[in-house]
Z-matrix of the N, CA and C atoms (Angstrom, degrees):
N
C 1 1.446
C 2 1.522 1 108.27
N 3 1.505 2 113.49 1 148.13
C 4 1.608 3 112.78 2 -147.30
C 5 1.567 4 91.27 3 -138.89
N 6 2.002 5 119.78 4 51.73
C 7 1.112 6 96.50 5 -152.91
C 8 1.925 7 86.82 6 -141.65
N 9 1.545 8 103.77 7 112.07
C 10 1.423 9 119.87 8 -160.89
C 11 1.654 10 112.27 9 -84.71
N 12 1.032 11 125.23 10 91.70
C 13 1.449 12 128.66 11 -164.30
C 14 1.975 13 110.32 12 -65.63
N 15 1.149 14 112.39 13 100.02
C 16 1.594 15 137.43 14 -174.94
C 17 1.491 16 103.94 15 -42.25
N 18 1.697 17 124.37 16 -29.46
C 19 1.664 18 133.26 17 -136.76
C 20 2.001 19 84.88 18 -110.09
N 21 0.863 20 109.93 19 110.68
C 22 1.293 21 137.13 20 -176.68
C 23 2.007 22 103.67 21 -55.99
N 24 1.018 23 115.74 22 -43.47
C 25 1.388 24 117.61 23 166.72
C 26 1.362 25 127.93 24 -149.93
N 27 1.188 26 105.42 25 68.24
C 28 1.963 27 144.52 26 -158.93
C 29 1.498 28 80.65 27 -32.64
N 30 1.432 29 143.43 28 -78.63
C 31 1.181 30 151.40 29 -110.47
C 32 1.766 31 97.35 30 -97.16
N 33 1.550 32 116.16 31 -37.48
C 34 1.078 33 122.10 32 -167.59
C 35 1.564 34 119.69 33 -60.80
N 36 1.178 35 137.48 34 127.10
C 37 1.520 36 142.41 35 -149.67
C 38 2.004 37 97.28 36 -99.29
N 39 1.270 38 90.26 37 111.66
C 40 1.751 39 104.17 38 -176.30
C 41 1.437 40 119.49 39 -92.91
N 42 1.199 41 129.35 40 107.62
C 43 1.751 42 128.12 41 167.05
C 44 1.313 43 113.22 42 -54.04
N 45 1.521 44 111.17 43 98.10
C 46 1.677 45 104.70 44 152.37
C 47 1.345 46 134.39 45 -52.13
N 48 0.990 47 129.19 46 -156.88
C 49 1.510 48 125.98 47 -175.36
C 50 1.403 49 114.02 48 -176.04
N 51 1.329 50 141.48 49 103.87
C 52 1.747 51 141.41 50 -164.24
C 53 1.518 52 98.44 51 -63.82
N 54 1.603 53 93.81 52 125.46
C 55 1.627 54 96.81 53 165.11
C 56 1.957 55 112.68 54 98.40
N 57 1.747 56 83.53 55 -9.89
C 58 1.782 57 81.73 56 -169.74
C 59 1.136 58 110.09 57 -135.55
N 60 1.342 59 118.06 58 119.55
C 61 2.019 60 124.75 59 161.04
C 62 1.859 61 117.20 60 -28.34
N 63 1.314 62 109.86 61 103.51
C 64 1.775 63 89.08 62 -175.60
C 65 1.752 64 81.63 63 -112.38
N 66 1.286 65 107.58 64 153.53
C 67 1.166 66 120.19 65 156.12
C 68 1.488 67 136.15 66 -65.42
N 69 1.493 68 120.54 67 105.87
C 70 1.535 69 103.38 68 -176.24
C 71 1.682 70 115.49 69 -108.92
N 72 1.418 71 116.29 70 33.54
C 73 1.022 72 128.40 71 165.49
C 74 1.924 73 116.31 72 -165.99
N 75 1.599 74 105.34 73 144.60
C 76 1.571 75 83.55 74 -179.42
C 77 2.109 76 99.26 75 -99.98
N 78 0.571 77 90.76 76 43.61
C 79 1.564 78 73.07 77 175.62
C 80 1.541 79 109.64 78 -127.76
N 81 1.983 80 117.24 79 112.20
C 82 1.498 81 111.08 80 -152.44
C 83 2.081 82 103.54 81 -71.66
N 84 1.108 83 72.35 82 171.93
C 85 1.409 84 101.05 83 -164.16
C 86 1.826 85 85.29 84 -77.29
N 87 1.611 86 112.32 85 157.12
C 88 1.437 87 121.75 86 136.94
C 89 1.256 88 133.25 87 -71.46
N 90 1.286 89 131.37 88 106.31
C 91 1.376 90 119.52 89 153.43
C 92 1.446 91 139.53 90 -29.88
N 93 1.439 92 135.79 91 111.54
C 94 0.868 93 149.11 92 176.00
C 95 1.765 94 111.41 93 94.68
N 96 1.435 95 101.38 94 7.63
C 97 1.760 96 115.85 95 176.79
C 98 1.625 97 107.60 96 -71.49
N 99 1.212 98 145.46 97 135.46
C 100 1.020 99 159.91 98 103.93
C 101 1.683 100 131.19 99 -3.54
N 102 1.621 101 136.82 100 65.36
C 103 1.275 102 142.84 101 -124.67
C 104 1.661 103 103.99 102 -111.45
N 105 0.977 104 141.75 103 139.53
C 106 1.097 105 113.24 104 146.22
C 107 1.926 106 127.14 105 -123.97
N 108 1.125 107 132.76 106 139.15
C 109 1.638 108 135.57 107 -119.51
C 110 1.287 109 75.83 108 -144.56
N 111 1.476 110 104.71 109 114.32
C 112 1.462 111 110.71 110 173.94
C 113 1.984 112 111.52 111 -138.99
N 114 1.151 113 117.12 112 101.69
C 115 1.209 114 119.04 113 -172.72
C 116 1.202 115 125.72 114 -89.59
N 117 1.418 116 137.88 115 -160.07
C 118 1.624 117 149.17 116 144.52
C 119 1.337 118 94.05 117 -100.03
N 120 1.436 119 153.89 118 141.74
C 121 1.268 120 122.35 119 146.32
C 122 1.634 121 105.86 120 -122.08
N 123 1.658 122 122.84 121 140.76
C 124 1.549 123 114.16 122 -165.56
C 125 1.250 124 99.06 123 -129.61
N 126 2.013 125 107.97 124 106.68
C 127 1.407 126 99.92 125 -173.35
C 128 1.765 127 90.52 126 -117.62
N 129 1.419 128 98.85 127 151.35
C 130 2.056 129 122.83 128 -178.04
C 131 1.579 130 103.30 129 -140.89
N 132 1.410 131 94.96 130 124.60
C 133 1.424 132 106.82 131 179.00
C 134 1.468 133 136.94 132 107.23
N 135 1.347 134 88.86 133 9.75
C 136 1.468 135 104.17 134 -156.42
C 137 1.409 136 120.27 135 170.58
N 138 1.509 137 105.79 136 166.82
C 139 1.614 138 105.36 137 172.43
C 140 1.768 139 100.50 138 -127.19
N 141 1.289 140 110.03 139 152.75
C 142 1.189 141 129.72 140 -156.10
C 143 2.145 142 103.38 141 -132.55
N 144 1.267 143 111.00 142 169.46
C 145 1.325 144 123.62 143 -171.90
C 146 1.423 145 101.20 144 -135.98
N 147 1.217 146 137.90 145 112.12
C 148 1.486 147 130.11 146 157.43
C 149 1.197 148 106.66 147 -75.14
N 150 1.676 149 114.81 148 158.42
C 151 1.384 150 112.46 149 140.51
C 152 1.439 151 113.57 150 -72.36
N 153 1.921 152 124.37 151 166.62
C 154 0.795 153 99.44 152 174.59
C 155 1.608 154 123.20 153 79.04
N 156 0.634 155 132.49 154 -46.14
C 157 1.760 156 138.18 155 -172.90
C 158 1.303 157 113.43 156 -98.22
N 159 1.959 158 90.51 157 -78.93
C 160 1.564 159 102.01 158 -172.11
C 161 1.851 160 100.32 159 127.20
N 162 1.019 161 104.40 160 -160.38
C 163 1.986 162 118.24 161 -167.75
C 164 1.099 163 105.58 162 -67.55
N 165 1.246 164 125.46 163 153.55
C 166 1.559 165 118.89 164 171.09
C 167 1.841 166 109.25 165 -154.80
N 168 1.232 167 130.73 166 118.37
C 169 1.410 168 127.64 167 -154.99
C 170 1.773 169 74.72 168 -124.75
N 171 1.180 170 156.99 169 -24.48
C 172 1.521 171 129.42 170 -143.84
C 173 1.485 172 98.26 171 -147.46
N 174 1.099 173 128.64 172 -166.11
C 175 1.516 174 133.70 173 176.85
C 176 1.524 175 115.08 174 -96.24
N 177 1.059 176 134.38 175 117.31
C 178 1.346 177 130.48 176 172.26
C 179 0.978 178 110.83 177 177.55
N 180 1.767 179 114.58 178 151.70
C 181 1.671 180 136.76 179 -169.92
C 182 1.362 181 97.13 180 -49.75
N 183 1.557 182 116.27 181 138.42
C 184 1.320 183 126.95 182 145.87
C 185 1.410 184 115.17 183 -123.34
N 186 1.503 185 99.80 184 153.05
C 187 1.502 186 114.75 185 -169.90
C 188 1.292 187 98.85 186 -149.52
N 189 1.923 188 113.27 187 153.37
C 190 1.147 189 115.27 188 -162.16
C 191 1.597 190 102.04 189 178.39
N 192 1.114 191 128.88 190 139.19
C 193 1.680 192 141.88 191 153.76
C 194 1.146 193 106.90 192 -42.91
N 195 1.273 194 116.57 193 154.41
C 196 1.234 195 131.77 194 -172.62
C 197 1.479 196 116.03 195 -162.78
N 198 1.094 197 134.82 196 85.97
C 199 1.549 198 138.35 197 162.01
C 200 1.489 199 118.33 198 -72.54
N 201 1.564 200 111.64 199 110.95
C 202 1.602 201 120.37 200 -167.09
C 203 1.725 202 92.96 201 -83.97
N 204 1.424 203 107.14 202 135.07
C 205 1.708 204 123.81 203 164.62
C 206 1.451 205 97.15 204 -100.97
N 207 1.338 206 121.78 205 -26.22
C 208 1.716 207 106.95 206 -172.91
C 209 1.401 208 100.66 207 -129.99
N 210 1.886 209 103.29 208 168.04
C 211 1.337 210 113.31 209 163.36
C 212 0.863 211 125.65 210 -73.66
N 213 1.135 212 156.65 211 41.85
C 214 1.692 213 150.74 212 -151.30
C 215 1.843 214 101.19 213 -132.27
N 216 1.584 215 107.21 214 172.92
C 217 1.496 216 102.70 215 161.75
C 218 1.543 217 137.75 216 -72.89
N 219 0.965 218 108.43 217 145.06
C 220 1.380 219 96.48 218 -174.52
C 221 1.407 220 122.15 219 -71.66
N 222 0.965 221 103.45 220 139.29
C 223 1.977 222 119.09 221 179.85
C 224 1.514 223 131.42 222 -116.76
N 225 1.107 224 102.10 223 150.44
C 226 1.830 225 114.99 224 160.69
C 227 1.359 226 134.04 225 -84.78
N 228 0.846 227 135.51 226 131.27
C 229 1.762 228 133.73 227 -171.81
C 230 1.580 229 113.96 228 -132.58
N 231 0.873 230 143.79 229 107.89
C 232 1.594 231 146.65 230 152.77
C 233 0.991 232 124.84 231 -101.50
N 234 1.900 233 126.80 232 154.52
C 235 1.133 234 122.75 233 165.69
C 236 1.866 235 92.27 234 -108.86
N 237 1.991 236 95.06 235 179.00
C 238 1.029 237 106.82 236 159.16
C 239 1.559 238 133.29 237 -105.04
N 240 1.741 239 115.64 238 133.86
C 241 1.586 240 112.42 239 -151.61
C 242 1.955 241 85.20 240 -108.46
N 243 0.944 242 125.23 241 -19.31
C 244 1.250 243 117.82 242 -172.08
C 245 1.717 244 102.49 243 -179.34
N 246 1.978 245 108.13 244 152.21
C 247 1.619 246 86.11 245 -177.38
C 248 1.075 247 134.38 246 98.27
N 249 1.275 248 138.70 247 152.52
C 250 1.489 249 131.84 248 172.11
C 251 1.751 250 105.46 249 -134.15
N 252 1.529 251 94.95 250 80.87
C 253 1.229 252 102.63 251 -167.76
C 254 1.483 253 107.13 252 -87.91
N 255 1.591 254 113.79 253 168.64
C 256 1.319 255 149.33 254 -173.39
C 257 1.255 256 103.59 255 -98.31
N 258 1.206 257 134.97 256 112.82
C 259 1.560 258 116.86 257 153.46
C 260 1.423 259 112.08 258 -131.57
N 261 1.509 260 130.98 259 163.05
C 262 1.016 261 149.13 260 -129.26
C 263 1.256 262 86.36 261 174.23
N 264 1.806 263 102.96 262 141.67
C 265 1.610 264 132.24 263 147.24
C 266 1.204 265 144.00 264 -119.55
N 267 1.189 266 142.54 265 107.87
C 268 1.214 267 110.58 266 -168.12
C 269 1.977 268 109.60 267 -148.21
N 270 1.191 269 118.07 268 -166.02
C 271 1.837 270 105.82 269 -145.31
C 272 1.356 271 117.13 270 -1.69
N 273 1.628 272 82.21 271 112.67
C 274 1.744 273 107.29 272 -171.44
C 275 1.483 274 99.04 273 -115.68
N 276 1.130 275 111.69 274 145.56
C 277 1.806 276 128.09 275 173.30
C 278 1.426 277 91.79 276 -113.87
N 279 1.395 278 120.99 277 108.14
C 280 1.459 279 108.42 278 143.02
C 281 1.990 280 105.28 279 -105.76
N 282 1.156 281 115.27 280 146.77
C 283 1.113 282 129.78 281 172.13
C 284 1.419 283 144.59 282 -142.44
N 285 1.259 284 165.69 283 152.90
C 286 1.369 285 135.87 284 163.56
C 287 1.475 286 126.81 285 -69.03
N 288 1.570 287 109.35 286 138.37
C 289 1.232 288 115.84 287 -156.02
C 290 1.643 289 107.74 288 -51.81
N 291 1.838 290 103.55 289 -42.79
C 292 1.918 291 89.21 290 170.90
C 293 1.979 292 127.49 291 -52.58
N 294 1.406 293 85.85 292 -31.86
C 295 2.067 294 84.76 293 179.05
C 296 1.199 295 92.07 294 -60.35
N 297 1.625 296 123.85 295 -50.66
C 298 1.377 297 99.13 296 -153.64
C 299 1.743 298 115.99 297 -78.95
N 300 1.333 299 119.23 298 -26.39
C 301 1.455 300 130.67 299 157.81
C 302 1.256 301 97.39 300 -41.89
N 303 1.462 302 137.88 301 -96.78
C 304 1.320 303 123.55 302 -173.10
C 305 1.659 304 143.20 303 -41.55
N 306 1.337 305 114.77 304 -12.90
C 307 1.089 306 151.74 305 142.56
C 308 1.447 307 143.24 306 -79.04
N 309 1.362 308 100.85 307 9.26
C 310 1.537 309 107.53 308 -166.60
C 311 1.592 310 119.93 309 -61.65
N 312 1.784 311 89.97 310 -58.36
C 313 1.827 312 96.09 311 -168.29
C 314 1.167 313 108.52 312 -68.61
N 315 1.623 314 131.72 313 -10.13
C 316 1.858 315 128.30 314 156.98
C 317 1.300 316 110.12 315 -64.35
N 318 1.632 317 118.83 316 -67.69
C 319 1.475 318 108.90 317 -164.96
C 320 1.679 319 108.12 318 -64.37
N 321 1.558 320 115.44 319 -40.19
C 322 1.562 321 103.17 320 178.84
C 323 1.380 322 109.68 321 -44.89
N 324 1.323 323 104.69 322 -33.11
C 325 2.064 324 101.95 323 -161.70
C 326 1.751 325 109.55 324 -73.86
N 327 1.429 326 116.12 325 -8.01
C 328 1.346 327 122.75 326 -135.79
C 329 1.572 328 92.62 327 -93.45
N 330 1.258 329 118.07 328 -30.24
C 331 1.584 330 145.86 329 168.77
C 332 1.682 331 94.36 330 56.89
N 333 1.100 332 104.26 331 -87.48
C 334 2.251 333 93.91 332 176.61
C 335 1.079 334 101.67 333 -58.92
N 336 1.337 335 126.25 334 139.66
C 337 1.440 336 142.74 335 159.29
C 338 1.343 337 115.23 336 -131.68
N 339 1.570 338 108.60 337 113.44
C 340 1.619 339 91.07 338 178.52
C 341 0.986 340 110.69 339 -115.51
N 342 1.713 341 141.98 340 34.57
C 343 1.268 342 138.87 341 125.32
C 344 1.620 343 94.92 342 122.59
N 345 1.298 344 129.69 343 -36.48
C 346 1.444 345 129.56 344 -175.11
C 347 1.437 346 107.28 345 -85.05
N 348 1.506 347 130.74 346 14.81
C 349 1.451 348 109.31 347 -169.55
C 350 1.983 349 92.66 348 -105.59
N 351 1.236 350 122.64 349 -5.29
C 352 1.540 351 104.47 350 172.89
C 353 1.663 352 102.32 351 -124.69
N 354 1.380 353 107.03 352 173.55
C 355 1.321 354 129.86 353 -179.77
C 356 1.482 355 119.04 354 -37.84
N 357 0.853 356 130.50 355 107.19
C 358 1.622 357 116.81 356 165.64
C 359 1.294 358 135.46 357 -96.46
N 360 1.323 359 112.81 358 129.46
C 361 1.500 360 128.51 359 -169.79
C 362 1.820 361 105.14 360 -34.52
């Protein structure tokens, strides 16, 4: 598997924040690259809205496309839908959408991922 993980410390557990872009990796993105952003995400207390995603009331992996407009790191953003929820992220795959296309039916199958088992950028 030929598939270079973008997220600078996959394993490390990140505080979101409602209303605000946090960074979950420092290494910027390409413009006009094709991404794909695959998290744990563990929300309590509440229900929440990703961009990108959609609703989220419980704990579980999200994954999703991602087309970068800027150079910067890539980030998470939520609002709040109900609640005064908690959220947290943590073993994150960011990658390019071709690794992960060529790689798909492994990493789909791989279901836990805790971010230290491939190469990092």
């Amino acid at each position: 598997m030929m598939v270079t993980n973008l997220c600078t410390r996959p394993s490390s557990t990140i505080t979101l924040s409602a209303g605000r872009w946090v960074d979950i990796t420092t290494i910027p993105s390409k413009p006009g690259t094709k991404y794909l952003v695959s998290a744990y995400v563990n929300v309590t207390g509440g229900t929440i809205s990703m961009r990108a995603y959609g609703d989220l009331s419980a704990s579980q992996r999200v994954s999703y496309a991602l087309t970068a407009s800027l150079a910067s790191p890539m980030s998470m953003y939520y609002s709040v839908k109900s609640g005064n929820p908690t959220v947290t992220v943590t073993n994150i795959l960011i990658c390019t959408w071709d690794e992960y296309q060529a790689n798909k039916t492994l990493l789909d199958g791989i279901g836990y991922f805790t971010g230290n088992t491939m190469p990092l950028a």
